[in-house]
C-alpha positions in Angstrom: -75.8 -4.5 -5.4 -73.3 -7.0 -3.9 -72.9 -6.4 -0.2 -69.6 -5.0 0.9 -68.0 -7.8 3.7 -66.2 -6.7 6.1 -62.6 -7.9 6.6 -59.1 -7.1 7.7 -55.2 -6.9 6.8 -53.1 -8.9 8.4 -48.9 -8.5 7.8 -46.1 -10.8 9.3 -46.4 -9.5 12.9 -42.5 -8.9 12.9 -39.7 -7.2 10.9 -39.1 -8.7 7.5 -35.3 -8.9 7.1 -34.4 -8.8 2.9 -30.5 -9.2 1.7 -29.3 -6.4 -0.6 -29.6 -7.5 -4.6 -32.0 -10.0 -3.9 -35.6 -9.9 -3.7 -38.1 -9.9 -1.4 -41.6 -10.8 -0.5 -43.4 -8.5 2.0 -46.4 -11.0 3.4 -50.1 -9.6 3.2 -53.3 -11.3 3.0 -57.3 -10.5 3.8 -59.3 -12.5 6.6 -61.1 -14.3 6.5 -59.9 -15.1 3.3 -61.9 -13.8 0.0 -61.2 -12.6 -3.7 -59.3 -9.1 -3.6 -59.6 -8.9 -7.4 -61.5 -6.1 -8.0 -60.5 -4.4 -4.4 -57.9 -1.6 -4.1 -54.7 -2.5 -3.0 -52.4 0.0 -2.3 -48.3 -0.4 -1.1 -47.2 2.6 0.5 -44.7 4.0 3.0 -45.4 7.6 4.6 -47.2 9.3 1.7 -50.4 7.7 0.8 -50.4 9.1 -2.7 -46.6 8.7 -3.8 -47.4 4.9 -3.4 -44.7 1.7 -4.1 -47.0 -0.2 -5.8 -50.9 0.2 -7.0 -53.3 -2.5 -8.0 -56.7 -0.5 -9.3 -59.8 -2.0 -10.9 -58.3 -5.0 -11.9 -54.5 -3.8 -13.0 -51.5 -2.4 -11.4 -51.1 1.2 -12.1 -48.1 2.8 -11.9 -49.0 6.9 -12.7 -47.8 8.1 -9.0 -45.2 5.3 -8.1 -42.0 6.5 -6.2 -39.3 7.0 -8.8 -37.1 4.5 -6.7 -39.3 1.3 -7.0 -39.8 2.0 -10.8 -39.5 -1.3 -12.6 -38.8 -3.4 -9.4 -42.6 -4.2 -7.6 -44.5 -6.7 -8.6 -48.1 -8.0 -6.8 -48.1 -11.5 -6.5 -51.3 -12.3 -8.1 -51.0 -16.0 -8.0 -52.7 -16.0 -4.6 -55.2 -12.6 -4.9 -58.5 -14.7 -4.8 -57.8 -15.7 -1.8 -57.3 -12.2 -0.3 -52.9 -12.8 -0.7 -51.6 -9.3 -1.6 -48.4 -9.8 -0.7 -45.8 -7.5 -2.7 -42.2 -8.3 -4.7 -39.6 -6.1 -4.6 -36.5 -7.2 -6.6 -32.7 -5.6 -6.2 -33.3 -4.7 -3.0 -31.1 -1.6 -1.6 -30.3 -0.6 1.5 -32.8 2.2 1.0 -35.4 0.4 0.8 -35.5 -0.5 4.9 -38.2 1.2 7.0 -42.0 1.3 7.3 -44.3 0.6 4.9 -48.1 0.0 4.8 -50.6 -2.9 2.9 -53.8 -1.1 2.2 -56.9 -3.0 1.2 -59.6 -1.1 0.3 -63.6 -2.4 -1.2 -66.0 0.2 -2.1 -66.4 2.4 1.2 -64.2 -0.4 3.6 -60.7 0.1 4.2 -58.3 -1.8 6.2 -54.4 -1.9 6.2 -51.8 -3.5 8.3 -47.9 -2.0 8.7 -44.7 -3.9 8.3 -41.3 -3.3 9.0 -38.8 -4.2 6.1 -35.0 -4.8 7.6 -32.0 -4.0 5.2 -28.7 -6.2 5.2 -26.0 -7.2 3.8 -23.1 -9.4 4.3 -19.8 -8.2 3.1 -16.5 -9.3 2.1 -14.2 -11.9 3.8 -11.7 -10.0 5.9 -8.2 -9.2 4.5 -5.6 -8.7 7.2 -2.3 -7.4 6.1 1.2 -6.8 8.6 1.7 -3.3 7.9 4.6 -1.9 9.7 6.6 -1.9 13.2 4.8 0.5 15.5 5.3 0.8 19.0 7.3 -1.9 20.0 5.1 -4.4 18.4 3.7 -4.9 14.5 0.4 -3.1 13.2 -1.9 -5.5 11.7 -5.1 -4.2 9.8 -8.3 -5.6 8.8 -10.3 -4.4 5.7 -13.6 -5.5 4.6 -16.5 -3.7 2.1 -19.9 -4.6 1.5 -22.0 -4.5 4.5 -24.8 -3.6 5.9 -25.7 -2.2 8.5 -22.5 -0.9 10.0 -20.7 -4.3 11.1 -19.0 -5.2 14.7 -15.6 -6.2 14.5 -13.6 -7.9 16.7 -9.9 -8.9 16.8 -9.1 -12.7 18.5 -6.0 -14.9 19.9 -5.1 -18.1 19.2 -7.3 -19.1 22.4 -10.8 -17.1 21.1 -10.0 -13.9 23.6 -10.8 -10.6 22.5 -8.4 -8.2 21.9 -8.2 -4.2 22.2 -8.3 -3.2 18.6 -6.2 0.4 18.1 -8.1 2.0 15.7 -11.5 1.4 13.5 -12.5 3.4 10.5 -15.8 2.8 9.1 -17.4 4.7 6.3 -19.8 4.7 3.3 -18.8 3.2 -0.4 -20.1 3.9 -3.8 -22.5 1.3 -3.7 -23.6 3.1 -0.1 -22.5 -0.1 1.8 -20.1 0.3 4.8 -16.5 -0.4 4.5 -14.1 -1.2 7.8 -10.7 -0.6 8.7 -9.3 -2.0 12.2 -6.1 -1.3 13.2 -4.4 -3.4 16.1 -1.1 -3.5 17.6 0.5 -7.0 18.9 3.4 -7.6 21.1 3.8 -11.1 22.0 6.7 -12.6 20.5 5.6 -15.8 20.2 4.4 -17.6 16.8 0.6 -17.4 16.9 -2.5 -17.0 15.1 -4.6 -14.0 14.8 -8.4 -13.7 13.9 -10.4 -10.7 12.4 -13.9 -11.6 12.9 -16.9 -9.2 11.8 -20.2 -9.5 12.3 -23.5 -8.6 10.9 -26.1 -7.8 14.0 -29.0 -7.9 11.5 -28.6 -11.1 10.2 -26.8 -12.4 13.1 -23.9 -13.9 10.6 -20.4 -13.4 11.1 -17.2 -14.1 8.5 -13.2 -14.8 10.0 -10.3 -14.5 8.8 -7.0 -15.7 10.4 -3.1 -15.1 9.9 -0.3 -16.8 11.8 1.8 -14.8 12.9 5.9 -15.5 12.9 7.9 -14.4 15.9 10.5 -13.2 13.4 8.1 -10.2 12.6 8.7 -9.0 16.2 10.8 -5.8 15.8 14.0 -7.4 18.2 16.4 -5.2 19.9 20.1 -6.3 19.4 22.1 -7.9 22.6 25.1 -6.2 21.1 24.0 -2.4 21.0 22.1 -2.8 24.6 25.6 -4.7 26.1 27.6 -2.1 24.3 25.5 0.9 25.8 26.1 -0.4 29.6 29.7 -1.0 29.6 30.7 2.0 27.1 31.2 4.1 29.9 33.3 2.1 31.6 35.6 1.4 28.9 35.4 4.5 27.7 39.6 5.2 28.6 40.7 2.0 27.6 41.4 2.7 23.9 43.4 -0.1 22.8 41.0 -2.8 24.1 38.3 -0.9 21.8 40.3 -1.2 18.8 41.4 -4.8 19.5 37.3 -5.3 19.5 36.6 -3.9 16.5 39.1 -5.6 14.9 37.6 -8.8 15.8 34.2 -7.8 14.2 35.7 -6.8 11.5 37.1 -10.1 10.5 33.7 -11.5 11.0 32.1 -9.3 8.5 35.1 -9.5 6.2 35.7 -11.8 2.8 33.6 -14.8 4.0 29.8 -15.2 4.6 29.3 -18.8 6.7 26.8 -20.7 7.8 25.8 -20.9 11.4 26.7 -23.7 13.5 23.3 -26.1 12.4 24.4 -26.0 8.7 23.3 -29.2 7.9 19.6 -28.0 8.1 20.0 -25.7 5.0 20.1 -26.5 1.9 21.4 -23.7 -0.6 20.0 -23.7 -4.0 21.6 -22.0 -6.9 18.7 -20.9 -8.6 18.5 -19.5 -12.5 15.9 -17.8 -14.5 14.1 -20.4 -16.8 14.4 -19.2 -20.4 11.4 -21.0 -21.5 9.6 -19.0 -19.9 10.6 -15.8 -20.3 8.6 -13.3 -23.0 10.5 -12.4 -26.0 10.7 -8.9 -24.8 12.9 -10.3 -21.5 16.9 -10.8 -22.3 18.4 -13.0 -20.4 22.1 -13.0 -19.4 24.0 -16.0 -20.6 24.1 -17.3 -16.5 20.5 -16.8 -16.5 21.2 -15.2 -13.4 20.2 -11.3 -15.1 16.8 -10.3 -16.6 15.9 -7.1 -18.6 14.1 -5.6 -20.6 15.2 -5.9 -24.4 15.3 -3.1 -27.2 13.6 -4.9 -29.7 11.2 -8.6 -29.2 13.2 -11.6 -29.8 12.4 -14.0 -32.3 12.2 -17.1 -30.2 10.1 -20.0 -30.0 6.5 -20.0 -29.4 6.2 -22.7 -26.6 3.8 -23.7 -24.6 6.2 -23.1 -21.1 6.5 -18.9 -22.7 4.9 -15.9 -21.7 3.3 -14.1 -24.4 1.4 -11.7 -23.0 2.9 -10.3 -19.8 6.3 -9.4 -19.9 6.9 -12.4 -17.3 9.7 -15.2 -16.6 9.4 -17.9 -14.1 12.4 -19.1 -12.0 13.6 -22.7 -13.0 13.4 -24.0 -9.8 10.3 -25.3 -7.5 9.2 -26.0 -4.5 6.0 -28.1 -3.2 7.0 -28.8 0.6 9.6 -26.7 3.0 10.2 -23.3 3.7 12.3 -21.0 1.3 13.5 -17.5 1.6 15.0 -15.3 -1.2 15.2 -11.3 -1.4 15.3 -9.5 -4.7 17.1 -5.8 -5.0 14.7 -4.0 -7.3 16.3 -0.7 -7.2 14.4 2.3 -6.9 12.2 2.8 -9.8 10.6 1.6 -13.2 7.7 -0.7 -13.0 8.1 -4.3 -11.5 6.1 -6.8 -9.6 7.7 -10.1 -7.1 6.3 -12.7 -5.9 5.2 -16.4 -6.4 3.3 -18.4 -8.8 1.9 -21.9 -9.4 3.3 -24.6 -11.9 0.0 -24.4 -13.4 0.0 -20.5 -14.2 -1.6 -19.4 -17.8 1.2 -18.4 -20.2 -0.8 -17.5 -23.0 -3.2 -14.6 -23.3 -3.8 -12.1 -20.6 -4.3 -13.6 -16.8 -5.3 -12.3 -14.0 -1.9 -11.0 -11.5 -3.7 -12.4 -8.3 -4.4 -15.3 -6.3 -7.0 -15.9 -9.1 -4.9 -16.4 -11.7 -2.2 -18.4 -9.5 0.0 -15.2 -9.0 1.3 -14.0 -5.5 3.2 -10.7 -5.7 3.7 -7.2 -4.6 3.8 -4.7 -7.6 4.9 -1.3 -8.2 3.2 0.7 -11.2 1.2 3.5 -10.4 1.3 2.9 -6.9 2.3 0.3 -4.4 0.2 -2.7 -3.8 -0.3 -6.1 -3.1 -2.0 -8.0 -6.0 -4.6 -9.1 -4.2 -8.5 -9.2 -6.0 -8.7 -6.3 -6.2 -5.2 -4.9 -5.5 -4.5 -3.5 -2.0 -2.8 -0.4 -1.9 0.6 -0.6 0.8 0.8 2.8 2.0 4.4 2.9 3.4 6.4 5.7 3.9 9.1 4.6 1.3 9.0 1.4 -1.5 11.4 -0.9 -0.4 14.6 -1.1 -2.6 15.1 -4.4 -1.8 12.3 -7.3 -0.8 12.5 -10.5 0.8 10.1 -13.6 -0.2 9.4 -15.7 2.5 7.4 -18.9 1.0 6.2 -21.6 3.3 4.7 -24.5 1.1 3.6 -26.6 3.7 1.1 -23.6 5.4 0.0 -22.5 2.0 1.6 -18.9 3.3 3.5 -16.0 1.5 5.5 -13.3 3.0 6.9 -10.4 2.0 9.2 -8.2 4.0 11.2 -4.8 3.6 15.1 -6.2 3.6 16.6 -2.9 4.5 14.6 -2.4 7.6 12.9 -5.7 8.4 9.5 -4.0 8.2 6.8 -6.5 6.9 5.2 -5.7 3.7 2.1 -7.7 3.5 0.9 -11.6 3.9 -0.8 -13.7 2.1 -2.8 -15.9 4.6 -2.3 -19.6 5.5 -4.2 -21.9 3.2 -3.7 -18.7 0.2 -1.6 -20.6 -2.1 -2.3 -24.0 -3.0 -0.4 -27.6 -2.7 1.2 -27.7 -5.7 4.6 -27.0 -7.5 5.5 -23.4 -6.7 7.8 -21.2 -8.7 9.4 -18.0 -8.1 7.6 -15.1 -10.3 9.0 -11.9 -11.8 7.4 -9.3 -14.1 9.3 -6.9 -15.8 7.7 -3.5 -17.4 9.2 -1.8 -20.1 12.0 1.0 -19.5 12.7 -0.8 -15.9 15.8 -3.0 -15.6 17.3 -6.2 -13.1 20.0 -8.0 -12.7 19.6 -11.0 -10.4 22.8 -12.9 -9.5 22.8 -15.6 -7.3 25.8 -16.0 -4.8 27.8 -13.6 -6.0 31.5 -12.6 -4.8 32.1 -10.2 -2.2 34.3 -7.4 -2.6 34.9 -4.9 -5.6 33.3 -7.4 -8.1 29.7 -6.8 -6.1 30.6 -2.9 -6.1 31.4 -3.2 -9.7 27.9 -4.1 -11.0 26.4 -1.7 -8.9 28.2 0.6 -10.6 27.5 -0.7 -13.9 23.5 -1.5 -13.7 21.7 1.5 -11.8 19.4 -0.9 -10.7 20.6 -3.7 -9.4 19.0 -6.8 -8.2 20.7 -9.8 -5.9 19.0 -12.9 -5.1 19.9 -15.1 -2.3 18.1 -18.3 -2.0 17.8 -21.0 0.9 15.6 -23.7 1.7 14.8 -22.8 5.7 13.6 -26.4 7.5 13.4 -25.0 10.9 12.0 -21.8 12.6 15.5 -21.4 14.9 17.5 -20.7 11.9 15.4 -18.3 11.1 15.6 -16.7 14.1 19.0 -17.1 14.7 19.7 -14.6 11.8 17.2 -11.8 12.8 19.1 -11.7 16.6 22.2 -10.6 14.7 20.3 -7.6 13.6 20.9 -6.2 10.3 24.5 -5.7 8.5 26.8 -3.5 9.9 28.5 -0.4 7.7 30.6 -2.0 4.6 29.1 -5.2 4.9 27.8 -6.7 1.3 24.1 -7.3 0.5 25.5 -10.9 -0.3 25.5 -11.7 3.6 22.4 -9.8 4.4 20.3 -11.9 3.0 18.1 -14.7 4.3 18.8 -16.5 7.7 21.4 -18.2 6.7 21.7 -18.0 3.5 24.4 -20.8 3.0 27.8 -21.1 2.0 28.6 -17.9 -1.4 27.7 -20.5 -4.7 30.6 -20.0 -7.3 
């Protein structure tokens, strides 16, 4: 008989660290080194007879094998004459961290060596939306999915210093991976940017994400009500001056909406609906200023500018430098989305509505959401009637913001939509119903197609070169009782376009 040699296992010596849905090689070899074909070798973790992988006179055998590393070991081979028994495990999950054992056994001489296998995984950029006004200051939130094990997260300045984050949610996924939620309130009123950074301790790898911040998110308190609340007491008896103040604001807010004193920064654009775009299932009004949905598909030609899948039209204007503001009065139900897309867009076939497909937009179907990939659902309190577009082409950045309240809706980050031609974006679903107008009259002729069309939608546009203008227009605060939606729009809006 062949004498038995003695030997030992040998593993790494430190924890081997394996990325989830990739594979794996867990190190073990004999020394000194000799031909572990015909030996035992045996992978286990706690149990010795529920094994992860068996190699047995000459073959793997997989009678015993935990259920969970069915159809996933393999024994490298290549190397087993001399003495490597290091084992494969493909599609690693997180489960599959902990202890396990090489065992090497030859006739009556056993040896084995342990090894710690490390689970991680690194999850999703951050996505950090502006969610609402909260305690003098804005909420901003940070979501990410796909990590392992349980991230640290960290909020930063425009300088790299931490910040105090409000609140953090952190829970288990379908795919048993953690997902993150960090809340954080900010108060500065000062344009600045804003970093979510999260971290995985494992593999000592980190992803960012950063948003700038405008000043005209701060929530602002209006000179006028805090003047009128120290001096109403004392001209509280003196009745006649009151009325001749009024009076005064009333003529400001009646007939006329004009510009503010730097009018030769804006630029107001009368802006139309292309009909070249437009699916044959969108009517247009003969000012291509009104959009809705038709009663039967129009017979119109099949060019290469048209929709034909989504019920979508394109506005006829562009933009590929500036800043432009618009807001859009969507009423207060059916099914609609608003937003932005690129030149470039597909108009044929189904595309994708998200930054994917060159689309920018908030939507509301089934829910509320930003059509981001995948969609993020906007839990506010109430679906804004009435949105404002904020588009700034030269940071790649797209806002949207609640036009009743002021409340931000969501952002798209800087650098989310690209240099090129961008166009404004509307999608229509059946049974819902616009009517854009741009610049139109104040007075009874607005009341009157409120009146007419339930849902009723007015667009203001303005081509914004300057952050003080838009500022000047949020220190007014918001329109006063009577006042038409025609001079609530954007900061300065511009002269009414007949």
């Amino acid at each position: 008989l062949k004498p038995t040699l003695r030997f030992s296992v040998t593993g790494p010596g430190h924890p081997v660290t394996a990325i989830v849905g990739e594979a794996i090689v867990l190190p073990c070899h004999l020394s000194p080194r000799m031909s572990a074909e015909n030996m035992e070798v045996r992978w286990f973790r706690s149990e010795f007879l529920s094994f992860v992988h068996l190699y047995q006179h000459g073959k793997d055998q997989y009678g015993n094998q935990m259920p969970d590393y069915r159809g996933r070991t393999e024994l490298l081979k290549a190397g087993i004459t001399d003495g490597n028994v290091s084992l494969q495990i493909l599609n690693i999950r997180h489960s599959d961290e902990g202890q396990y054992n090489c065992f090497v056994q030859d006739g009556s001489v056993y040896e084995e060596a342990p090894l710690e296998l490390k689970i991680a995984a690194l999850g999703s950029n951050p996505l950090i939306s502006v969610e609402s006004h909260q305690d003098g200051g804005i909420r901003v939130v940070c979501r990410s999915a796909g990590w392992y094990p349980e991230p640290k997260v960290l909020w930063r300045d425009h300088s790299g210093q931490e910040l105090p984050s409000l609140s953090e949610a952190k829970s288990l996924g379908d795919s048993d991976l953690f997902e993150t939620e960090n809340s954080i309130i900010i108060k500065e009123r000062s344009n600045q940017n804003l970093s979510c950074w999260i971290r995985n301790t494992v593999l000592n790898q980190e992803k960012e994400s950063t948003v700038y911040v405008a000043d005209f998110f701060f929530p602002r308190v209006n000179p006028w009500m805090v003047a009128l609340s120290v001096i109403l007491p004392v001209l509280f008896g003196f009745i006649g001056f009151t009325v001749y103040l009024c009076k005064i604001k009333g003529k400001r807010h009646r007939g006329k909406f004009t510009l503010p004193q730097r009018s030769d920064s804006l630029s107001p654009v009368n802006v139309t609906l292309d009909p070249d775009t437009a699916h044959p299932w969108l009517v247009l009004s003969e000012d291509r200023k009104r959009v809705r949905w038709g009663d039967t598909q129009q017979d119109l030609p099949d060019n290469p500018e048209r929709f034909d899948y989504w019920p979508c039209v394109l506005g006829y204007e562009g933009f590929s430098s500036g800043r432009h503001c618009w807001e859009v009065e969507v009423g207060d139900g059916g099914g609609w989305a608003v937003g932005v897309a690129r030149e470039s867009v597909g108009r044929k076939g189904e595309i994708s509505h998200s930054p994917e497909g060159g689309i920018w937009a908030v939507e509301r179907l089934d829910q509320f959401q930003a059509l981001t990939s995948p969609a993020t659902p906007l839990p506010l309190s109430r679906v804004p009637s009435r949105i404002r577009v904020c588009l700034d082409c030269d940071r790649g950045q797209v806002t949207f913001i609640d036009a009743g309240d002021e409340a931000p809706i969501f952002t798209f980050p800087p650098g989310s939509v690209p240099g090129e031609r961008i166009r404004p974006w509307f999608w229509v679903w059946a049974g819902s119903r616009w009517v854009y107008r741009v610049g139109a009259p104040l007075g009874e002729e607005t009341q009157t197609v409120h009146a007419k069309y339930h849902t009723v939608g007015v667009v203001l546009w303005a081509e914004l070169q300057g952050k003080e203008q838009l500022g000047s227009r949020r220190n007014t605060g918001g329109p006063e009782a009577g006042e038409t939606l025609a001079s609530s729009g954007c900061s300065g809006a511009g002269k009414l376009i007949d």
